[in-house]
C-alpha positions in Angstrom: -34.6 49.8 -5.6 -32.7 46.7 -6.8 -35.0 43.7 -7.5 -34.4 41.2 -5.2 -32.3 38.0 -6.5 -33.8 34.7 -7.5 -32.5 32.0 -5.3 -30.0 29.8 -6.6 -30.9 26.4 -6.9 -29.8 24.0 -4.4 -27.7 21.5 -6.0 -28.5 17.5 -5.5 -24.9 17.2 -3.9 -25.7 16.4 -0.5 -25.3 12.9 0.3 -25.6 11.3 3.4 -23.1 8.2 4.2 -24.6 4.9 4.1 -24.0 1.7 6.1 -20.5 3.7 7.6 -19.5 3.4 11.2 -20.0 6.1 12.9 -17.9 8.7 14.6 -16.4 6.0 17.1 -14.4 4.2 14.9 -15.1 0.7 13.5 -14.6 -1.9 16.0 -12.2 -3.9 14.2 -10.7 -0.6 12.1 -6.8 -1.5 12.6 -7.3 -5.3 11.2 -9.3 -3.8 8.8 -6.1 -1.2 8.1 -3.9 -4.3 7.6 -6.3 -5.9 4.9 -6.3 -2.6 2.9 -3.0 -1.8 3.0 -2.4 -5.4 2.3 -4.4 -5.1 -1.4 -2.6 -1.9 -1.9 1.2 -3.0 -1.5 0.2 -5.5 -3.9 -0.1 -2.8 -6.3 2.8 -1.1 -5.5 5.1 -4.2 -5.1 4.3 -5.0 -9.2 5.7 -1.4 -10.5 9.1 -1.7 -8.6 9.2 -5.1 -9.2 8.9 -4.8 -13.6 11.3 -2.0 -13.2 13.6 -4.7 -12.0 12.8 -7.4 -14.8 13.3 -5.0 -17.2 16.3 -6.8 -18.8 15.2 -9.9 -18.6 11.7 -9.0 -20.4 14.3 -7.1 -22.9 16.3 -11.0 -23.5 13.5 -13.2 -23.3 10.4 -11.6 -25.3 13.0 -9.9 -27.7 10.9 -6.8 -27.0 12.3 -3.6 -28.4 12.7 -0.3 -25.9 9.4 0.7 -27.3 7.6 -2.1 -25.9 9.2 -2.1 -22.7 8.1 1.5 -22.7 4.6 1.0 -23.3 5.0 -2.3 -20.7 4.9 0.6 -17.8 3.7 3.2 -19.8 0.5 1.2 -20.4 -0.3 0.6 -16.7 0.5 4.1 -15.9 -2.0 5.8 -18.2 -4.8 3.9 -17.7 -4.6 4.0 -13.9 -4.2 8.0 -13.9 -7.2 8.2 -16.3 -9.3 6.3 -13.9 -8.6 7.8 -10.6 -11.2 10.2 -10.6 -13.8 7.8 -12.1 -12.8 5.1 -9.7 -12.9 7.4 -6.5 -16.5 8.6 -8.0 -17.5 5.1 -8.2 -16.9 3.4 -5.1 -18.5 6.3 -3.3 -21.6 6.2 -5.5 -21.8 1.9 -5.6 -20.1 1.1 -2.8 -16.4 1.2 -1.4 -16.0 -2.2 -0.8 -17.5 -3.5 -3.9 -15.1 -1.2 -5.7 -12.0 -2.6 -3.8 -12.7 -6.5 -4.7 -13.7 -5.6 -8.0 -10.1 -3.7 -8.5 -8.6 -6.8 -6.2 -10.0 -9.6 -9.0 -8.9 -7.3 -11.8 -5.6 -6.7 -11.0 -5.3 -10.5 -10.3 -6.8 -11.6 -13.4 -4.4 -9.4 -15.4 -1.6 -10.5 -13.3 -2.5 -14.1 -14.3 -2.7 -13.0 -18.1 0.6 -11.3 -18.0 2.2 -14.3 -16.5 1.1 -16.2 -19.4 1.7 -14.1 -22.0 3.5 -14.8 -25.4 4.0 -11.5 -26.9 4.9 -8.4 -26.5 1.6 -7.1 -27.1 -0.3 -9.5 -24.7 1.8 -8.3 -22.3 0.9 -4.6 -22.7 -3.2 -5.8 -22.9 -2.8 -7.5 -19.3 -1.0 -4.4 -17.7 -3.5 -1.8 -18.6 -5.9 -4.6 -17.4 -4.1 -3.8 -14.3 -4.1 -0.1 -14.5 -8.0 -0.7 -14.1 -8.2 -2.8 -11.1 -5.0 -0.6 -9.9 -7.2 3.0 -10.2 -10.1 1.0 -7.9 -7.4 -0.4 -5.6 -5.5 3.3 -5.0 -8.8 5.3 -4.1 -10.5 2.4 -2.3 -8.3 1.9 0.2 -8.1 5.2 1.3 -11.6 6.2 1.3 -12.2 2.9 3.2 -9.6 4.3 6.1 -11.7 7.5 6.1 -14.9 5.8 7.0 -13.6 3.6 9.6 -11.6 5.8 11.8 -12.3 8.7 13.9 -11.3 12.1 13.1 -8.6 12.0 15.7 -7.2 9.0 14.7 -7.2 9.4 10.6 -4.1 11.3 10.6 -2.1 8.0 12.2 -4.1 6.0 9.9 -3.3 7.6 6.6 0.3 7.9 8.1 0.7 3.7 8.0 -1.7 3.6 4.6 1.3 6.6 3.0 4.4 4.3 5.0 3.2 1.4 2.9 3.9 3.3 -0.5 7.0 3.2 0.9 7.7 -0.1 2.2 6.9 -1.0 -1.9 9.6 1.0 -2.7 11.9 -0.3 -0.8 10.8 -4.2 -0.8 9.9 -4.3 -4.4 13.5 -4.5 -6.2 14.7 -6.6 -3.8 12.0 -9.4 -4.3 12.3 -8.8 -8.0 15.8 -9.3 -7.7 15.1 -12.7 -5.9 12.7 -13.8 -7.8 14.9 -13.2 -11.3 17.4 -15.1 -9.6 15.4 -18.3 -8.9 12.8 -18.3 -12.1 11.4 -16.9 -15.0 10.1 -13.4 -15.1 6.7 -14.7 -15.3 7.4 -14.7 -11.6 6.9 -11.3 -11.0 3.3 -11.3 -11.8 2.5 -14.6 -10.5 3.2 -13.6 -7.0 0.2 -11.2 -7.0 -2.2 -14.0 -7.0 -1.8 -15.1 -3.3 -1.6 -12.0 -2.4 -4.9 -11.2 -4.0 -6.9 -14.2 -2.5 -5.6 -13.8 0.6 -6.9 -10.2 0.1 -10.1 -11.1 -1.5 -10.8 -13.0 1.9 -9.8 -10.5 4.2 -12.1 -7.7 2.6 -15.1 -9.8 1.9 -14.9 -11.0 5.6 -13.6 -7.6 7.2 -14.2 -4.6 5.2 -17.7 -3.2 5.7 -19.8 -1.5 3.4 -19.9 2.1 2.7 -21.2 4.3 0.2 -23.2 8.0 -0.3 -26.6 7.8 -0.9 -27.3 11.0 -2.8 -31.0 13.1 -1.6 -33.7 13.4 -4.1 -36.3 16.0 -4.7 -34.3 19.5 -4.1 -34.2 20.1 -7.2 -36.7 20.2 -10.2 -36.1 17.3 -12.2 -37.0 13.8 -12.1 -36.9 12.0 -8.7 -34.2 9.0 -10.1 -31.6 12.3 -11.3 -29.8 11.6 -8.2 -29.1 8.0 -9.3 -27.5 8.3 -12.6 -23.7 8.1 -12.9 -21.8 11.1 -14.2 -20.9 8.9 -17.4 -19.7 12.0 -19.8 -17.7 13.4 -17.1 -16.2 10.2 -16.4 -15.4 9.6 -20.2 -14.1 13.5 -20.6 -11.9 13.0 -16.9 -10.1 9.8 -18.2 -9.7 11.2 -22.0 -8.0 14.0 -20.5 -5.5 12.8 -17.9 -4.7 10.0 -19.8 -3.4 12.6 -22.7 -1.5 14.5 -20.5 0.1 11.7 -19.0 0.9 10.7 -22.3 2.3 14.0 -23.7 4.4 14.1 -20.2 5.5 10.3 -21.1 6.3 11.4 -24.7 7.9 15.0 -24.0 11.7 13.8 -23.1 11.8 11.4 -25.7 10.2 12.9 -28.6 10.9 16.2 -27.8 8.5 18.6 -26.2 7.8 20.3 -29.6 6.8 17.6 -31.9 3.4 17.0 -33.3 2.9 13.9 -30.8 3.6 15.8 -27.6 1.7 19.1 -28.9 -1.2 17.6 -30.1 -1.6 15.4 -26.6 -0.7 17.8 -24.7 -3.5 20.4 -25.9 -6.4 17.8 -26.7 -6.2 16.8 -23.2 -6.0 20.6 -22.0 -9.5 21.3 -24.3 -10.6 18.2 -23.0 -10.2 18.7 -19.3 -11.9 22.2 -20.0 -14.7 20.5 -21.1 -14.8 18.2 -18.1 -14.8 21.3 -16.1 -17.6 23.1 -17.9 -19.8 19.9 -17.8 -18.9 19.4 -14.1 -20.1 23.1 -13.4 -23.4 22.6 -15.2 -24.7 19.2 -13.8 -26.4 18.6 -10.6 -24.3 15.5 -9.7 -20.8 16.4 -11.0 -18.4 13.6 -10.6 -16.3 16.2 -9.0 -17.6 18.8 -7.4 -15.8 21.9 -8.3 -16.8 24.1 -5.6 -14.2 22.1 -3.5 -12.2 24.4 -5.2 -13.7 27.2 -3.2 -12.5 25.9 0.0 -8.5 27.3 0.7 -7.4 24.0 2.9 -8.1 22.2 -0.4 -6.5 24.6 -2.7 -3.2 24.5 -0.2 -3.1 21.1 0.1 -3.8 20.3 -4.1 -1.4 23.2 -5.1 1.6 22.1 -2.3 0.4 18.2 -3.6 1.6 19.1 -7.0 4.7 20.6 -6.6 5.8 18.7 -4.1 5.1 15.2 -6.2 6.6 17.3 -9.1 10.1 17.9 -6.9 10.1 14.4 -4.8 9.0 12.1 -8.2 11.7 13.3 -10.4 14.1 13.6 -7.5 13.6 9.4 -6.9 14.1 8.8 -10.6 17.2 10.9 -10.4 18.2 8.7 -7.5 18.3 5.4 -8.8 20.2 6.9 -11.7 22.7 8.6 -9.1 23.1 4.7 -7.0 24.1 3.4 -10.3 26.0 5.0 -12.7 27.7 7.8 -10.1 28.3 5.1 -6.8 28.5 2.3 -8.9 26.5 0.2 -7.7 24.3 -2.9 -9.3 20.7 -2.9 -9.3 20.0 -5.0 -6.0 22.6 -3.2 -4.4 21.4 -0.2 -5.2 18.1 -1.2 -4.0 19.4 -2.2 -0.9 21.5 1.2 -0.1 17.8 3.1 -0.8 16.1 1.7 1.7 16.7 3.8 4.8 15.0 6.2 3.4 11.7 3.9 3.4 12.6 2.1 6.1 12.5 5.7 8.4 9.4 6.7 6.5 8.0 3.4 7.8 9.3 3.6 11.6 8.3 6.7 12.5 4.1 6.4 10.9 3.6 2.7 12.0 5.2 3.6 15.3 2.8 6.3 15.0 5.3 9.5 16.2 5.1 11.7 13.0 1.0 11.8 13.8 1.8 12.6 17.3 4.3 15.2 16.5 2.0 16.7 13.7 -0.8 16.9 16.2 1.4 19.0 18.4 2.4 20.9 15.6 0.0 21.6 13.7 -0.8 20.7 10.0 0.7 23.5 8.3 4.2 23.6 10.8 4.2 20.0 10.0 4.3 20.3 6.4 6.5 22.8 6.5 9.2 21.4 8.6 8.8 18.3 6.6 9.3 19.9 3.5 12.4 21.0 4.2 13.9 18.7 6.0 13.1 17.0 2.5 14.5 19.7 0.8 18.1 19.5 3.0 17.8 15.6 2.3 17.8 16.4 -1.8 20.6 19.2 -1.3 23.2 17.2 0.7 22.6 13.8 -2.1 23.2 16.5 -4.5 26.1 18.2 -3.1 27.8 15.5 -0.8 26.8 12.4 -2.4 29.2 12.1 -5.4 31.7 12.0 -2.9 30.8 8.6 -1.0 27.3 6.8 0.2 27.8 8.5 3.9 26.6 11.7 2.2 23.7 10.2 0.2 22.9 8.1 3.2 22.6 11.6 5.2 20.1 12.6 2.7 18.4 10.0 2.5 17.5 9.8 6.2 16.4 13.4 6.0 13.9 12.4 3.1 12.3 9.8 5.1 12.0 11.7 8.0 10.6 14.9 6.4 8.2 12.7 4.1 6.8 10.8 7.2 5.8 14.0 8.4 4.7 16.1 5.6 3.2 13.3 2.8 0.3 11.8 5.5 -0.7 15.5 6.5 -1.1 16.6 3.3 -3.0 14.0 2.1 -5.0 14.3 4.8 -5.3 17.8 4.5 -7.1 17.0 1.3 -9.1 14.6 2.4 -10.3 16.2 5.6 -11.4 19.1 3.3 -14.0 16.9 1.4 -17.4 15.5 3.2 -16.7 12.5 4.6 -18.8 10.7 2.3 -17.2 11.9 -0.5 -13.8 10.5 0.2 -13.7 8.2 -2.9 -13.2 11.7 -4.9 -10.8 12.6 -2.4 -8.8 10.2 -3.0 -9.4 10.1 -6.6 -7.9 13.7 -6.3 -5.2 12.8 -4.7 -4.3 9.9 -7.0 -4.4 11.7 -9.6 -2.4 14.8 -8.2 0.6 12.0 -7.3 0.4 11.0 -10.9 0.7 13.9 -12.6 3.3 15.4 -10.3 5.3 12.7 -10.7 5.4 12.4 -14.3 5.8 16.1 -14.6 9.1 16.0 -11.9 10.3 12.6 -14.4 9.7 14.1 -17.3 11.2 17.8 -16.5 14.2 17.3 -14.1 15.0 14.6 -16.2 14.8 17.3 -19.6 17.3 19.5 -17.2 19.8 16.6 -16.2 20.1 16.0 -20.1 20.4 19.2 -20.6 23.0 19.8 -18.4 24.9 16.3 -19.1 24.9 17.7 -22.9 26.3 20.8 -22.2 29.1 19.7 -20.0 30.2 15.8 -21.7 33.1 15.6 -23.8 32.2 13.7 -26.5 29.4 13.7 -29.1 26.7 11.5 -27.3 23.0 11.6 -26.0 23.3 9.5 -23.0 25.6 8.4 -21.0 26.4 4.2 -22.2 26.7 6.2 -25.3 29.2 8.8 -24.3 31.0 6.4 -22.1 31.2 4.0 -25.4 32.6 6.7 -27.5 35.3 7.5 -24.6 38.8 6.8 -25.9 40.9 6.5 -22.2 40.4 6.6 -18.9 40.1 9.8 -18.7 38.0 10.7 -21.0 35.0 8.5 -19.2 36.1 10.2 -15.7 34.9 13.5 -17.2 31.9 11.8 -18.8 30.5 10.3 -15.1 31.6 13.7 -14.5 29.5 15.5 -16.4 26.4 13.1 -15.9 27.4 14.1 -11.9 27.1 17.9 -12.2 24.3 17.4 -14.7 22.2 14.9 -11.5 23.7 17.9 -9.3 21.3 20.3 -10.8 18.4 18.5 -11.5 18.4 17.2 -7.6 18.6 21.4 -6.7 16.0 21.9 -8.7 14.1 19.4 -7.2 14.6 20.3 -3.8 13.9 23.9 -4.5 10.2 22.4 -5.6 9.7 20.7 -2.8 10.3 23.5 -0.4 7.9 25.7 -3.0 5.7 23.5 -2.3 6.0 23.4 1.8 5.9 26.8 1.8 2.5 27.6 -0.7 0.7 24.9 0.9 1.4 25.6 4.8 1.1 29.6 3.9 -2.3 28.5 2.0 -3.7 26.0 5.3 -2.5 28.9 7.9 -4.8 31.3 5.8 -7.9 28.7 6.1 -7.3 28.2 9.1 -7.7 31.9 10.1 -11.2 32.3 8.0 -12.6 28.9 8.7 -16.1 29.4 11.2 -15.7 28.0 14.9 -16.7 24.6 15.2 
């Protein structure tokens, strides 16, 4: 006869939410939606906006590409380092001390950048940034998740996702303005009212809210359940901040060289390590038998592909506007912003929550998806000819993105305790960050692939090739080339995105199926 099994352990990762409204809903949650998504368009508004002031930072700080690079580059990879740690922290110390310290972070290193003299100063104050930007991106969203009812979160994160948007679409136009009418200093100044009318709202508004981990289920010393998770935030942030790097680095320095290899696989031993400390430790930063649950693999697997299709699909658009159309940068700007503007109508007027509902969240996805998908096909295939076919596509992104991106991030969310929704969001973060750079970085590798093949003239981009052009002709089959070479890297694209609608809503049918009755 078998000798009966030692009980496991019970691991000290049950915390009960502190200080959080309760299953009502916060009296004053929808002003309180306003104020967040108020300190998180500030975020968003700053990256379109330096895409904008790229040449001027180019003419005025005689900065070389590589310094532009890191410029962006520098904000990027500290912020996707720190998602994780950031989401951990506000739900340990408290969400809305988390969200004004990110609030006076990012406006201090607003302020610096402003101000700077170098190239180098400049870089300093946007990773500065990156820091109060990782608090800013999970805060927010774990602060809608304590403040509205289960019924109503869905509409909620819908308006908190429409706002990504509305950066998108807002930011190069007030860059563009701002250009026009003063230095580029400007760009970084306007943060700071932003960010004190911000630092008002939440201190007045925003109510406190944080897990208060139990003690005693575990041998071990009653305070264990009060110590931060410091390796596993030091191992988290090593590790996504190397990848993010060796994605950066891949197109440029090729995905071979010692730069890209050696980032690329110290940050996959280092992530391993994060996972093998997390499984050890009684209060893992992240929990890793989330992983367990199927709505949360659905949702993270469909997350990353459909980032990975949707991210490099946008950074092939602006590239399409420009040199394909032929438009300038504000007009370009301008002609993109149906598809934020229908991402924005349809979640603040609060019709793709209602039609999810009915739906369902894996239909939802699913028809979004691929709506998305069409949207990326018909730009690919119509669009060279005209704006009336890229306008048709763009429509269909917006549409199929206000459906599918609030239900699957709240599909993630919904999958973690409530009280945990810092690390949800920290997740989520951190799965938009590396799908995106993966989608840049790869269906950008494809269009110059394809642009190489097909050019007519020895050249590695396309102001090069069309420089080298001897007639008229010659750069007509250039922009030729550079269209079929967008062509492909848009199908591609789109045939990630769908993937990704179909693995995740296959994924959330089959929890669905097995989850216990309520």
């Amino acid at each position: 006869m078998p000798a009966p099994e030692t009980p496991a352990p019970v691991r000290q990762q049950d915390p009960v939410d502190q200080e959080s409204p309760g299953q009502e809903g916060h009296p004053q949650r929808w002003l309180i939606l306003g104020v967040i998504c108020l300190a998180q368009l500030t975020v968003l508004l700053d990256n379109t906006i330096l895409n904008v002031a790229i040449p001027s930072l180019t003419r005025e700080m005689d900065a070389a590409t590589s310094d532009i690079q890191w410029m962006i580059n520098a904000y990027s990879l500290v912020q996707s380092g720190l998602l994780l740690t950031a989401g951990s922290a506000a739900d340990r110390y408290g969400r809305k001390k988390m969200l004004v310290a990110g609030l006076a972070l990012f406006g201090a290193g607003s302020l610096v950048a402003a101000l700077a003299q170098s190239s180098g100063q400049l870089i300093a104050a946007r990773a500065g940034m990156g820091v109060g930007g990782a608090l800013l991106m999970t805060t927010t969203l774990a602060v809608a998740m304590q403040i509205f009812t289960p019924a109503e979160q869905p509409r909620a994160i819908g308006i908190w996702a429409a706002v990504n948007s509305l950066g998108f679409a807002t930011g190069p136009l007030i860059g563009g303005f701002l250009l026009n009418h003063f230095w580029w200093g400007a760009i970084f100044l306007i943060n700071l009212p932003v960010v004190a009318l911000g630092l008002a709202a939440v201190v007045a508004l925003v109510p406190e809210s944080k897990a208060a981990f139990s003690r005693g289920t575990t041998p071990g010393p009653p305070e264990q359940g009060d110590r931060p998770d410091l390796l596993g935030a030091l191992l988290s942030t090593i590790g996504m901040a190397s990848l993010v790097y060796a994605i950066i680095s891949g197109p440029e320095h090729g995905w071979t060289s010692g730069r890209v290899l050696v980032a690329g696989g110290g940050a996959l031993v280092v992530l391993g390590l994060f996972a093998y400390w997390e499984s050890r430790i009684p209060y893992p930063m992240l929990d890793l038998r989330f992983f367990r649950n199927r709505q949360f693999t659905g949702a993270v697997a469909g997350a990353v592909l459909i980032t990975f299709g949707m991210g490099g699909s946008l950074f092939l658009l602006t590239q399409h506007m420009q040199f394909v159309l032929g438009y300038g940068p504000l007009e370009a700007g301008l002609r993109t912003a149906p598809l934020a503007l229908v991402i924005v109508v349809l979640n603040f007027s609060g019709l793709a929550a209602k039609w999810t509902a009915k739906l369902g969240t894996p239909q939802a996805i699913l028809i979004g998806l691929a709506v998305m998908s069409c949207g990326l096909v018909s730009i690919a295939t119509l669009g060279s000819g005209g704006y009336a076919g890229t306008l048709l596509g763009l429509v269909s992104i917006g549409a199929g993105a206000a459906f599918a991106s609030p239900a699957m991030a709240h599909a993630i969310m919904s999958a973690i305790p409530r009280e945990r929704a810092g690390t949800g969001a920290g997740v989520n973060g951190t799965l938009a960050e590396f799908g995106t750079g993966l989608g840049v970085a790869v269906l950008g590798a494809v269009l110059n692939s394809r642009f190489a093949a097909l050019v007519p003239v020895a050249a590695s981009s396309l102001p090069a090739a069309l420089a080298s052009a001897g007639s008229a002709g010659e750069r007509r089959s250039v922009v030729d080339a550079f269209s079929a070479g967008l062509e492909t890297s848009l199908l591609v694209g789109a045939g990630a995105v769908l993937l990704g609608g179909v693995v995740a809503a296959g994924l959330l049918r089959r929890a669905a199926r097995v989850a216990p009755p309520e």
